[in-house]
N, C-alpha and C positions, 0 to 999 in steps of 0.2 A: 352605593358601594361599587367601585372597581373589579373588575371581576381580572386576574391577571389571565393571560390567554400564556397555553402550554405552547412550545417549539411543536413542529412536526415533529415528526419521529418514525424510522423507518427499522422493521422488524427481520427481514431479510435481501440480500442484495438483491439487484430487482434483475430484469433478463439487462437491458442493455450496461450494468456495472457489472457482469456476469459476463457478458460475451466481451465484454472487452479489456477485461483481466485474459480473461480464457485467448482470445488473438493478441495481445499485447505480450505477452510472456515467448511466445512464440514465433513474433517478431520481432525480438529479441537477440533471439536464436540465431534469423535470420540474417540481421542487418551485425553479428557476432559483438554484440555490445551486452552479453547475458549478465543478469545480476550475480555477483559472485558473497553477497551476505545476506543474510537473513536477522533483521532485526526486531523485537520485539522490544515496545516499552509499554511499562506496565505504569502507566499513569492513577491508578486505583491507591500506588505504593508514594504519591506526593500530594500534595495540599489543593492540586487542581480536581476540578468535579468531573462527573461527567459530560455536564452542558458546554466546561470549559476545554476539555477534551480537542475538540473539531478546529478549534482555533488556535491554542496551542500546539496541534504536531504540525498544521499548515505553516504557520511562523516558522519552526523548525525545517518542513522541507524549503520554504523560501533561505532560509538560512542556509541549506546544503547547495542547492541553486549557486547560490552566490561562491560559495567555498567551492566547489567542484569545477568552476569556471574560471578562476582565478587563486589559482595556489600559490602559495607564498615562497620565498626563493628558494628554499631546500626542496622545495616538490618541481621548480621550472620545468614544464615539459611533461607533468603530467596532469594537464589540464584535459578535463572530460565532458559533456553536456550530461546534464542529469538525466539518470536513467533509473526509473526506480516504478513498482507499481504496489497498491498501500491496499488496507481492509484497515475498520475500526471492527471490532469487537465487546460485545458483555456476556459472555456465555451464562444462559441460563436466568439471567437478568439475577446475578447472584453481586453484581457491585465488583467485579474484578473487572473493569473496563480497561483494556488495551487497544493499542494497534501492533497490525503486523507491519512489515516494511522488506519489499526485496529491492534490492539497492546495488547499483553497480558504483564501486569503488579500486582505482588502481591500488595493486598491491603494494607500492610502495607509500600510499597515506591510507594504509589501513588502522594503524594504531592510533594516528592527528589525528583522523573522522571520529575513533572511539572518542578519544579527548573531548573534540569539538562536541559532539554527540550530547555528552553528559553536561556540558557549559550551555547547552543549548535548553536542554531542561531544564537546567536551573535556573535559568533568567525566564522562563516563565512560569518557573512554581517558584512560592514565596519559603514552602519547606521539602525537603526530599525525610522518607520515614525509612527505607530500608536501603543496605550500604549500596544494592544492587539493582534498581528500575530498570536499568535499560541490558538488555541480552542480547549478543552479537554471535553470530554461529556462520561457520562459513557453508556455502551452497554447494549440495554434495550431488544433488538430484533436482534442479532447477522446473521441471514439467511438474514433480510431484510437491514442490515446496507451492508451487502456484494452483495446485489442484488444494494442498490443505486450507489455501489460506480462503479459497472456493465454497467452502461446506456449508458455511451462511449462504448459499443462495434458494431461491425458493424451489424447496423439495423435489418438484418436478423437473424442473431445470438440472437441477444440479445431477439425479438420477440421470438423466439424457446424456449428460458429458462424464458419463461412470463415474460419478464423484457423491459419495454415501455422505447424505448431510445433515447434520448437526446444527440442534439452532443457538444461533448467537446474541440473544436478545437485540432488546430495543438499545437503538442510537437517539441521540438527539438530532434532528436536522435531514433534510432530503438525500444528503449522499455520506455512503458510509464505504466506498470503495472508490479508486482511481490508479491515476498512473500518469507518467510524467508524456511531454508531448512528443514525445521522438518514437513512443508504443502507441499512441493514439488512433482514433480511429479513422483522423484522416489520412494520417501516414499510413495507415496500414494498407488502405485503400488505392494509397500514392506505388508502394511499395508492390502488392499485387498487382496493378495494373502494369507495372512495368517489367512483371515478368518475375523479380527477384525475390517473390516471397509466394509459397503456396499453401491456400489456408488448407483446415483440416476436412477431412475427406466425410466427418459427419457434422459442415458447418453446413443448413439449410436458411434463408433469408426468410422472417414473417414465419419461421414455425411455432413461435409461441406469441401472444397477445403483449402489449404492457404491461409492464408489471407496478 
């Protein structure tokens, strides 16, 4: 008999998907390309699982990718590089799996991205069950939209960067947090060294193990 073998699965964000939400949000700030929405889809509320989750919103930001770099005539001119940094979510391992999403979108295709947003979900669920999956909120408090979406990281960590944490159950798969390349951590590194970005005054290199 076959024994099927389970996916990894990872229980809270580790230290390096933690420090690098935590600088990437931040140089952000810096480089004035800050995420001005905050999106939440609640993929628990359509026909996709949770294993199919990670592969699904990826499609999705490849899909924004594409759309944010090439807009169509009524936007000419408000083409952007993606800018965004993510968390998946199951709080409580109660089956309400989501992701967060902070995302930089010009104000003039803010309503196309909703559009787009919800056609993007659909072409990878086969059913949507409530009128409203995906939740768009704009960014009032950008440090603290980036600290909530933080809380999953492992207790000790997350205390250290004053951030009171809440666990988020199991994901499927080794990475349950990111962010697009232009916050990354080689940029960021590109970005500090050149003077133009200074990290935060309680960031210490090697103070916590792997996680």
């Amino acid at each position: 008999m076959q024994i099927e073998e389970r996916p990894p699965q990872t229980q809270y964000i580790g230290q390096r998907g933690g420090r690098t939400l935590f600088h990437g949000v931040r140089l952000a700030r810096s480089l004035n390309i800050e995420p001005n929405l905050f999106v939440t889809i609640n993929f628990w509320e359509t026909s996709l699982t949770i294993y199919e989750m990670a592969p699904a919103f990826l499609e999705m930001r490849r899909k924004y990718a594409r759309w944010s770099q090439n807009p169509s005539q009524p936007f000419a001119g408000h083409s952007v590089p993606p800018t965004f940094l993510w968390v998946l979510e199951n709080p409580e391992d109660l089956g309400f799996f989501h992701a967060h999403w902070l995302v930089f979108i010009p104000p003039a295709r803010h309503l196309d991205f909703a559009a787009k947003l919800n056609r993007w979900l659909k072409s990878g669920a086969s059913q949507i069950y409530t009128p409203e999956p995906v939740h768009i909120e704009p960014v009032s408090a950008l440090i603290g939209a980036a600290e909530y979406m933080l809380k999953g990281q492992i207790p000790s960590i997350a205390r250290y960067y004053g951030i009171e944490p809440v666990y988020q159950g199991w994901i499927p798969g080794k990475k349950r947090s990111g962010c697009s390349k232009n916050l990354g951590p080689t940029q960021h590194k590109k970005t500090w060294q050149a003077g133009k970005h200074k990290r935060p005054e309680n960031w210490r290199p090697n103070k916590y193990r792997a996680a």
